[in-house]
C-alpha positions in Angstrom: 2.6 14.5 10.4 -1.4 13.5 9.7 -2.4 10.8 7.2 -2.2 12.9 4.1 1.7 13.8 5.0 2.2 10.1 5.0 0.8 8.9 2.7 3.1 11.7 0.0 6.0 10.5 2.4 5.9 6.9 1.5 5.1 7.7 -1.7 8.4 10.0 -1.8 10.3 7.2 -0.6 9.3 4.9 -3.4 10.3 7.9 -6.1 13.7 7.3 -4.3 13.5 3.7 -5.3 13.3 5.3 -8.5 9.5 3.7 -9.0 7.4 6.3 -10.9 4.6 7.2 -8.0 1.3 8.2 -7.9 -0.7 9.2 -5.0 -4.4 8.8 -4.3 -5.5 6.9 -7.4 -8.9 6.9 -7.9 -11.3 4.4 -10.4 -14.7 4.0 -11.1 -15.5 0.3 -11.4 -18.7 -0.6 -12.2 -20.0 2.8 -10.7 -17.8 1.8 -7.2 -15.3 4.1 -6.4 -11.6 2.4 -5.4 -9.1 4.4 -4.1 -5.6 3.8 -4.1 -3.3 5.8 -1.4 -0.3 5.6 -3.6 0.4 3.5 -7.1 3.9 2.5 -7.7 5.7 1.1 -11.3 8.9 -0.1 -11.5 9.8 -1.9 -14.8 6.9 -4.7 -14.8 6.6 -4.5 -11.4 3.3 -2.8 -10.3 2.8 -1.9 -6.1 -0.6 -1.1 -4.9 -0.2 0.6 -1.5 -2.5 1.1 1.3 -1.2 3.7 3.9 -2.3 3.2 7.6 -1.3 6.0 9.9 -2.4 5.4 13.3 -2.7 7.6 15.9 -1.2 6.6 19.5 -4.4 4.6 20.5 -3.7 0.6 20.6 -4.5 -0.1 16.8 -6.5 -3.5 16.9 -5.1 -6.4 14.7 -8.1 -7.2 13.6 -8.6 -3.7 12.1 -5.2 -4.5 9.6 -6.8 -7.9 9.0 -9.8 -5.8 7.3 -7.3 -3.6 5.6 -5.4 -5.8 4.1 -8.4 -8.0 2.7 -9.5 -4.9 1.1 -6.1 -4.0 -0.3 -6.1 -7.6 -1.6 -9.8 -7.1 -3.1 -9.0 -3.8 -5.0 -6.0 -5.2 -6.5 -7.5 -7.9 -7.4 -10.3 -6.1 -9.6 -7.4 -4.1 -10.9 -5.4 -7.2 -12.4 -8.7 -8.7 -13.8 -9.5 -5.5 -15.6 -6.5 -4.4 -16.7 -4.6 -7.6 -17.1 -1.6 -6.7 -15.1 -0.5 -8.2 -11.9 -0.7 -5.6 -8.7 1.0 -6.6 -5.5 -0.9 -5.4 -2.3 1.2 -4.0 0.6 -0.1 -2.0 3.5 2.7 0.8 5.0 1.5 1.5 8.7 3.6 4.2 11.1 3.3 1.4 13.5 6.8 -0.3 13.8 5.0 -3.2 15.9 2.9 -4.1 13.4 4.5 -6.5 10.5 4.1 -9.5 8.3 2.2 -10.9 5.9 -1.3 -11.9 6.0 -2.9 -13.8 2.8 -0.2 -12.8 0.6 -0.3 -9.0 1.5 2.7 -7.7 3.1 2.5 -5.4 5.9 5.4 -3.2 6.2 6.0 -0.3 9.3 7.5 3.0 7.8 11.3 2.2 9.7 11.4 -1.0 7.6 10.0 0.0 4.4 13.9 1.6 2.9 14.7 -1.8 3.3 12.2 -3.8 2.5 12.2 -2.3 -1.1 15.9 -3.0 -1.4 15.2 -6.6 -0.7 12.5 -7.2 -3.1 12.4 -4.7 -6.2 
């Protein structure tokens, strides 16, 4: 699997989850481009998702801190423009790496299944 098979994985698993999915979402704001690995609407709930597949090197926290700030960002330009709240969450192949940081969950493939059941 590369980062383009995960990315339509995780958003096959949300389609599961019966959210309506859509994968690399692109918008011009302000003539910058922001890029969305994979959308997700369920009801009024709206998922902004940020893949991170990492290859078997040690993957620097510091490195998802960045991620997640910029997940954060773009979502946050989404909900100002479009008036709809966005929640940021960053899916990583890691299974070591998991929280929350500023609001943004970070979620490892094995946990996602269940992390959606919990929450939407």
């Amino acid at each position: 699997m590369d980062w383009v098979d995960f990315e339509k994985f995780i958003k096959e698993i949300l389609e599961l989850h019966h959210f309506d999915s859509f994968w690399n979402v692109n918008l011009t704001i302000a003539g910058i481009r922001r890029q969305f690995d994979v959308i997700a609407k369920k009801n009024n709930t709206l998922i902004g998702i940020d893949c991170k597949f990492w290859d078997n090197k040690k993957t620097k926290k510091s490195g998802l801190i960045k991620s997640a700030i910029k997940q954060k960002d773009r979502c946050l330009l989404v909900e100002g423009l479009f008036g709809v709240n966005i929640i940021p969450i960053i899916v990583t192949n890691k299974e070591d790496l998991c929280g929350n940081f500023e609001g943004i969950n970070i979620v490892p493939l094995n946990k996602l299944n269940n992390y959606l059941l919990e929450n939407y």
